[in-house]
C-alpha positions in Angstrom: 71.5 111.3 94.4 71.9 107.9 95.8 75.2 107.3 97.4 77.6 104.8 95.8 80.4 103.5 97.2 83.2 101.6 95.2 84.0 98.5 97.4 87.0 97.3 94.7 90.1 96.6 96.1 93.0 99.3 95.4 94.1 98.8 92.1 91.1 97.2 90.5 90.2 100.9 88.3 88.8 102.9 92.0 90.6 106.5 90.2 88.9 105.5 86.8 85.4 105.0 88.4 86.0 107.9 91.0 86.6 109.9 87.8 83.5 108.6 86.0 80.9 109.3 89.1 82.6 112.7 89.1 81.9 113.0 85.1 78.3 111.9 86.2 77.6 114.8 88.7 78.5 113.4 91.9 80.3 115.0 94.2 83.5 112.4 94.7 85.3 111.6 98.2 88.7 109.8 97.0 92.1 111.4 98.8 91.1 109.5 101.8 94.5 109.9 103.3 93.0 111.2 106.6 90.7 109.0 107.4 93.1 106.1 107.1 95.7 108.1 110.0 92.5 108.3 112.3 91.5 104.4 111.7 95.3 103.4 112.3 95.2 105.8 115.7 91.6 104.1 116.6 90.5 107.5 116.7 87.6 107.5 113.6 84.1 106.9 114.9 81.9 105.2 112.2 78.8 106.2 114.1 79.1 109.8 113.5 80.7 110.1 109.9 77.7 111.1 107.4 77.3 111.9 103.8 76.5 115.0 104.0 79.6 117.0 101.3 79.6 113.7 99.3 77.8 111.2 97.4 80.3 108.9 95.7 83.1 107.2 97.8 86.2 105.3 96.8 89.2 103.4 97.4 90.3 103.1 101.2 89.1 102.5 104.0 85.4 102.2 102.0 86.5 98.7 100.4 88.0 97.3 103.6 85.3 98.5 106.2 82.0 97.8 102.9 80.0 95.7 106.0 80.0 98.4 108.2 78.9 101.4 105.4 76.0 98.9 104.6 75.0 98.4 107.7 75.1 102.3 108.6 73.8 103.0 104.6 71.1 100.2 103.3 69.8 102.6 101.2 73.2 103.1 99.4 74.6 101.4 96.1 77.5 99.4 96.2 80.4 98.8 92.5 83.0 95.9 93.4 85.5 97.3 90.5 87.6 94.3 89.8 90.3 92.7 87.7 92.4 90.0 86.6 93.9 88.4 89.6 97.5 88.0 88.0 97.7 91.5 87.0 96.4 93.1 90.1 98.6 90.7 92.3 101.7 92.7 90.4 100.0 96.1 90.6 99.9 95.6 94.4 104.0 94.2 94.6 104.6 97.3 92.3 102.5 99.9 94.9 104.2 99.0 97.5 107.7 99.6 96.3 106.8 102.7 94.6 104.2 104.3 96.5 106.5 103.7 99.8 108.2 107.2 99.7 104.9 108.7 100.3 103.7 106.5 103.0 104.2 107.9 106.6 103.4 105.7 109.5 100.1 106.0 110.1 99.4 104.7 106.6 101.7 102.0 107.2 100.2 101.0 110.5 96.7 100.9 108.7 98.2 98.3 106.3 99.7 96.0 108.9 96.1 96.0 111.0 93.8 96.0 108.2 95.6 94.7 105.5 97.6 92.2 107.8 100.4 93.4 105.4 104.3 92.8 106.9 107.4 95.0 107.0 108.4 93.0 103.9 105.8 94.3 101.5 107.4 97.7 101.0 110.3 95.9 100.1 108.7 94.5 97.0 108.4 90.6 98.7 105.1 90.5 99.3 103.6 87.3 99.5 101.6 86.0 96.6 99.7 83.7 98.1 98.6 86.3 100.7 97.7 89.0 97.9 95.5 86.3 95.8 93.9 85.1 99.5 93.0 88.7 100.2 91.6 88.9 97.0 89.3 85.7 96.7 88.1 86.5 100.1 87.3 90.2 99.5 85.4 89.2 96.7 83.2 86.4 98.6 82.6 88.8 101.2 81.4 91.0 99.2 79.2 88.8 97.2 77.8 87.1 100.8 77.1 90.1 102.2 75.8 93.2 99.6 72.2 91.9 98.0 72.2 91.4 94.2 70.0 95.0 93.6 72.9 97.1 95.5 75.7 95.5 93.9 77.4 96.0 90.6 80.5 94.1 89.7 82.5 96.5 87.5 85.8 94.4 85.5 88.4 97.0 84.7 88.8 94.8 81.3 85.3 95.1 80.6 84.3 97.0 77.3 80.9 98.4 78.6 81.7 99.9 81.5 79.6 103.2 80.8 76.3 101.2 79.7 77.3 99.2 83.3 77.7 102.1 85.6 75.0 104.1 84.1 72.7 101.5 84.3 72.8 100.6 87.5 72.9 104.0 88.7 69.8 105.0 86.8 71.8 107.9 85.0 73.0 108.9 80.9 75.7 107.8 79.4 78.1 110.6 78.6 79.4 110.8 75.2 83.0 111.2 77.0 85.3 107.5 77.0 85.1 105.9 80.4 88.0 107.4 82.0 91.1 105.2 81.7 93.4 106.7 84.6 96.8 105.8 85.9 97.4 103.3 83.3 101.3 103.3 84.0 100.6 101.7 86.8 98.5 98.6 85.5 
């Protein structure tokens, strides 16, 4: 299989489509947890990561660092999952007051030099103006740098997101729903 990475911002459906390129044989890389300590302690080495146990990525740090996966996997396809900026700007203020308890340091470190998040965010006063910058610009990065035939823009409010999905990736629709995961938190 080709790999795919899901370049979406957290929040955007990255569980639902990790779920759905599971549903579609492909073995998934999503609890990404570690790899986020190592980036926030400088110690992860792009150079030497490979694809080797996995062939669908998702989530963090594959949305924030999508420039350097292209550049080390051209051959690879790329899904921007997106959604409505008003209700992903909330999703975010909500993750970072309830997702705090499970957030050590490390985690948190990764968010201030990545993210540029402040102490104030896991408070629940993030900025809105900073959450709807990060978001126009991730999504002109993206489009700038990924060509047309690798990318696939994937809407969490979109109807079709099987036909979408399968279609880029060359593969059958299942007769299964599109997963619809964690849909408290939307």
């Amino acid at each position: 299989m080709v790999p795919v990475f899901n370049i979406g911002l957290c929040r955007t459906g990255t569980t639902s489509f990790t779920k759905a390129t599971n549903m579609l044989g492909y073995r998934i890389h999503f609890n990404n947890a570690g790899l986020i300590r190592q980036i926030a302690r400088g110690s992860f080495n792009f150079g030497f990561w490979n694809l080797v146990e996995h062939d669908s990525f998702s989530d963090e740090p594959f949305s924030s660092f999508f420039q350097t996966f292209y550049l080390l996997y051209p051959y690879a396809k790329f899904v921007m999952t997106t959604r409505e900026l008003s209700t992903w700007k909330e999703s975010m203020r909500l993750m970072f007051v309830e997702k705090l308890k499970f957030w050590d340091e490390d985690i948190k470190e990764y968010q201030r030099k990545i993210w540029n998040v402040d102490d104030k965010a896991w408070l629940g006063k993030i900025d809105e103006s900073f959450l709807e910058e990060w978001y126009n610009r991730h999504h002109t990065n993206v489009l700038s740098t990924i060509p047309k035939e690798k990318l696939l823009i994937l809407p969490l409010e979109a109807d079709n997101k099987w036909e979408r999905l399968c279609g880029f990736l060359g593969e059958e629709i299942p007769s299964e729903d599109y997963p619809y995961l964690n849909k408290g938190e939307r």
